[in-house]
N, C-alpha and C positions, 0 to 999 in steps of 0.2 A: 532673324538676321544674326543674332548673336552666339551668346559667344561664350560668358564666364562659365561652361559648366561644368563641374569637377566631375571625377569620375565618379565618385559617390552621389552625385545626384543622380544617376541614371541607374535605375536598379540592375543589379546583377540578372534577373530574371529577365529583365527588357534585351540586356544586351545579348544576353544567350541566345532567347530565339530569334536576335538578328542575325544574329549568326552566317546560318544559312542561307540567307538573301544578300550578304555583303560579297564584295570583294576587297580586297589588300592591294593598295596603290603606293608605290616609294616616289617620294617629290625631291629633287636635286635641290639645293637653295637654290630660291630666285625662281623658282617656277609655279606658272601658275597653276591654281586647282580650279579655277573658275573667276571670271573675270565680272566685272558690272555691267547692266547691261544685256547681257547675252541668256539666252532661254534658259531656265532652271533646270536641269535634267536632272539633279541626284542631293542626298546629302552625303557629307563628309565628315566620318566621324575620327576626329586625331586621335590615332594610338600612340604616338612617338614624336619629340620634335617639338616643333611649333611653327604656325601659322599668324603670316600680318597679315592684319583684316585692313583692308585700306579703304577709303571713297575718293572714287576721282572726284575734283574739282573743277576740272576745266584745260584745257590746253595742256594734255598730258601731264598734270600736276596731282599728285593723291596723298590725300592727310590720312598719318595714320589712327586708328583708332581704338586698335586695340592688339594685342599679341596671344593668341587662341592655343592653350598647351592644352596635353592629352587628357581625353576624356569629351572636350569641345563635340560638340554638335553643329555643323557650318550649314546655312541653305534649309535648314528647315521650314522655317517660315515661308519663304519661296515656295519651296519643293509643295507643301499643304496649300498653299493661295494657287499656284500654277504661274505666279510672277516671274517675271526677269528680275533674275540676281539684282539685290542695290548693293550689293560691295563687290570689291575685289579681294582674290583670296591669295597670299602668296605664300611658298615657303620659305620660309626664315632660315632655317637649315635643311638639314637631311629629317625629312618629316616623311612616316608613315601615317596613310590612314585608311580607314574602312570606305568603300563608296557603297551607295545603296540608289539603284535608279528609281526617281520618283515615282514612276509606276506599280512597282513590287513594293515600297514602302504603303503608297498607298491602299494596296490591295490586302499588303500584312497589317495594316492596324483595322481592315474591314474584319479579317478574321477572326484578329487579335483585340476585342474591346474592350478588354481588361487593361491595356495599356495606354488607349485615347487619351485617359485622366493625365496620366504622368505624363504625355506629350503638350497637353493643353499646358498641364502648371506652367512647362516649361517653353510655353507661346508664348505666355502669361507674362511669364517674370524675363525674357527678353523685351517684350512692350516697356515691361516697367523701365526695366534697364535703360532704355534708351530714350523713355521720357527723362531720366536722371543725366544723362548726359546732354539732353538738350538743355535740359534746365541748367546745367555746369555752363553751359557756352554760352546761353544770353543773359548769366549773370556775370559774365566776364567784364574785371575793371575797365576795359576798354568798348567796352558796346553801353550802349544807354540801357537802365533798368526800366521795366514795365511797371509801374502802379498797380499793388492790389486792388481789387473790388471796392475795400474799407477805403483804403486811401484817395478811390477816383469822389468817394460817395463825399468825404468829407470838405 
């Protein structure tokens, strides 16, 4: 789902031989690149710009959660499970970025298995990520905290 990736985590080598399975898509501000909800078809990779990552809430309401500058990788995790989008993608500004359809991603890292690892890390450390953000919000002063294990035992 996420999001922080600089461009120096994606090696040079990876992004080369994307290369040729990408395209260059220009986003207007305020437009979407993929909405929540709706079938995975591609990742998006920010060259330019920036990206709000939003989640709807409910009754057309959407928190945001984070602001995706270049180098981002959007929809991967989707695009590998074969899920519907869980966010919304919007442009912030005049944001370029690379698209890549799920399919031909798919087929380039069967080719390419030198690169699996560096995709995994980076399944990996979005998991993490957003176990740390969940943990920021139900430690928020205003929501009740949960008792550790030690604490229920004693």
């Amino acid at each position: 789902m996420s999001f922080s990736h600089t461009p120096s985590k994606w090696s040079l080598d990876l992004l080369q031989a994307l290369h040729p399975i990408e395209s260059a898509r220009l986003f207007p501000k305020g437009a979407t690149l993929f909405q929540q909800g709706s079938a995975a078809t591609g990742i998006y990779l920010v060259k330019s710009g920036e990206v709000r990552v939003l989640l709807l809430t409910g009754q057309n309401q959407a928190q945001l959660l984070e602001v995706a500058g270049p180098g981002t990788m959007l929809g991967l995790s989707e695009s590998m499970s074969g899920e519907r989008y869980r966010i919304t993608a919007e442009a912030g500004d005049r944001t370029m970025v690379s698209y890549i359809p799920r399919e031909e991603f798919v087929a380039f890292l069967r080719l390419h298995g030198d690169f699996c690892g560096q995709v995994l890390r980076h399944l990996s450390e979005d998991l993490h990520g957003l176990y740390d953000k969940f943990r920021s919000i139900s430690a928020h002063p205003g929501r009740p905290r949960h008792r550790s294990l030690s604490e229920q035992l004693n």
